[in-house]
Phi, psi and omega in degrees: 000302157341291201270343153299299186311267184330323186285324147323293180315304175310329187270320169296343141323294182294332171282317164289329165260006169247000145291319193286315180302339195291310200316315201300145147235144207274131172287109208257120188245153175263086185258119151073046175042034181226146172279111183236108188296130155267124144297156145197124201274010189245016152297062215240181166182122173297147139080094347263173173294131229225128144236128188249132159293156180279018204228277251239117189263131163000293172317346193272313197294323227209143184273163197287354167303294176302337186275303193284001174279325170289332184283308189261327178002288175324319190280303212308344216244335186297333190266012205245160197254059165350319193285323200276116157304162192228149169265013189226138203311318204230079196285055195205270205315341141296341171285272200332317177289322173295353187263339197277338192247022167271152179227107164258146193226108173272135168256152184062110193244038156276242200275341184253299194275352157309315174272332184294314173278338161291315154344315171261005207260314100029293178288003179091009185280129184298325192188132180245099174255164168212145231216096186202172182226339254210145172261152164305084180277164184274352155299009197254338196329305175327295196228035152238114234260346189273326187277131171220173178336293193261034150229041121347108173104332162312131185287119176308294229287325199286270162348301184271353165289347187288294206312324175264341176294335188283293177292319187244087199261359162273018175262137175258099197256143185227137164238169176218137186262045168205175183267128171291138178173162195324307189273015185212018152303311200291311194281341160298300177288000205251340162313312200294337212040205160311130183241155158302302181215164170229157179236089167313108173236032208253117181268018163235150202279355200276301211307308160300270154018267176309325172294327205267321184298289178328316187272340148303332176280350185253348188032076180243116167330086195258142154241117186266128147305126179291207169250151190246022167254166178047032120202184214226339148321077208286314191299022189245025193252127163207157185254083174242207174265143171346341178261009178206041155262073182291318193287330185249130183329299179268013156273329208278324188317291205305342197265329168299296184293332153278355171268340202252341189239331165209053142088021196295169156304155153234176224261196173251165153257176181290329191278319159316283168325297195296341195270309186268028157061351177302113193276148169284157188254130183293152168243029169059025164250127190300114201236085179296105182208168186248164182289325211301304211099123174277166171289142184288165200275125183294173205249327183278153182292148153282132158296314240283128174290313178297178193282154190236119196213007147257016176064191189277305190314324175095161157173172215224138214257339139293029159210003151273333156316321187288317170295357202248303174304322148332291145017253163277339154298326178303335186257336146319287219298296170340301182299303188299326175288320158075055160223056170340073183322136173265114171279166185209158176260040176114000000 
């Protein structure tokens, strides 16, 4: 009788674990270029439990709503404000839905604006233009998140759109084949219509200028980058406004050309401050620059036959990273808060 019992309890046992295995779908590891089907339970995703193949991507299992929530979360839950009631159960999706349905436009996708665009593209911003003419040297290595071995020679803006589709493949990347500048900002802007915010990666001071003007007439939320070569502190990078931006060259060039070509207010020097205790009237543009100071610009010439696509000074991929996240917090931060800087000339 005893062992009639046990033999029953066993075969129901046994029936209850080869239903829980039929259920499993086995997860497929890639060894030596041969496909060897594996169960493996470290194949997981919560809620609900998930196994996955390499031939069947997740997004097939789960709807895009649940996908893209899984992916962003995080920053949504970074933003979201406790202290505030919320009318809705799951305050972070809301945040999220304002970063999916903002449109940000980085010009210049080098060393700076690369990281910048991964970056927001990571945080959940929903729709990307990005605006550059200039291919990828193999001297770009150093600082650009985009170059690599085999996309040497390659269009940045093209590279870095695969490249944000691979993390975000619902983010709506728009590109632009061109160089930003006077004569061709307005017409620029009238392809773009209104953006949430733009991110100024532009390394010329006339070229920056025409741009940062534009987007005041336009009272478009802007953050402009300084220059990130020849230094090497990344922890000296700080984000104030454009009137106080002193250390770097090329915001003081830009700031001189928007006061003398389109009418910006002008400003104190730093010494004019400190002897007349006197504050400058902000013009609300986010200005990412270092403390450092650059190196001076060396004296011997270059010999070098090949193209040259790092300039004299040098520079490192922790310190144009840093100017490139900098950056893009400012602009996350704008969005999620949904508290939009308007720039003004003063």
């Amino acid at each position: 009788m005893a062992r009639s019992k046990l033999l029953v309890l066993s075969l129901f046992y046994a029936q209850l674990v080869t239903a829980f295995l039929s259920s499993l779908q086995p997860a497929t590891v890639h060894q030596a270029g041969k496909d060897q089907k594996v169960l493996s339970f470290f194949a997981y995703r919560r809620s609900p439990l998930l196994f996955v193949s390499n031939d069947e991507s997740p997004s097939v299992n789960i709807d895009s709503a649940n996908e893209h929530n899984l992916r962003f979360s995080g920053v949504g839950r970074l933003y979201t404000d406790h202290n505030v009631p919320f009318p809705t159960e799951n305050p972070h999706l809301t945040i999220l839905d304002s970063l999916m349905k903002a449109t940000v436009v980085v010009i210049g996708l080098g060393g700076v604006g690369s990281w910048s665009a991964e970056a927001l593209c990571r945080s959940g911003i929903g729709n990307l233009v990005l605006i550059d003419m200039d291919d990828i040297c193999i001297s770009n290595t150093n600082r650009q998140v985009h170059t690599l071995s085999n996309t040497v020679g390659r269009m940045k803006i093209e590279e870095m759109k695969s490249r944000l589709l691979g993390i975000n493949p619902d983010c709506n990347v728009t590109l632009i084949h061109d160089f930003v500048g006077l004569d061709n900002v307005n017409e620029l802007f009238q392809r773009i219509g209104r953006p949430s915010a733009v991110l100024d990666a532009i390394d010329g001071s006339n070229e920056k200028a025409a741009l940062l003007a534009a987007c005041v007439d336009r009272r478009i939320p802007v953050v402009t980058v300084g220059g990130a070569a020849g230094i090497t502190d990344p922890t000296q990078i700080v984000c104030e406004d454009l009137t106080m931006a002193f250390s770097d060259k090329l915001l003081g060039i830009c700031r001189k050309t928007l006061r003398k070509s389109y009418g910006f207010a002008r400003g104190l020097s730093f010494h004019e401050m400190q002897r007349e205790k006197r504050k400058v009237k902000k013009w609300h543009i986010a200005a990412v620059y270092s403390l450092e100071g650059q190196k001076a610009v060396p004296t011997v010439a270059d010999t070098s036959s090949f193209r040259r696509c790092d300039g004299a000074l040098g520079t490192a991929c922790f310190v144009t990273g840093t100017f490139g996240f900098i950056a893009a917090s400012r602009i996350v931060d704008m969005i999620a808060k949904g508290k939009l800087i308007t720039p003004r000339r003063g």
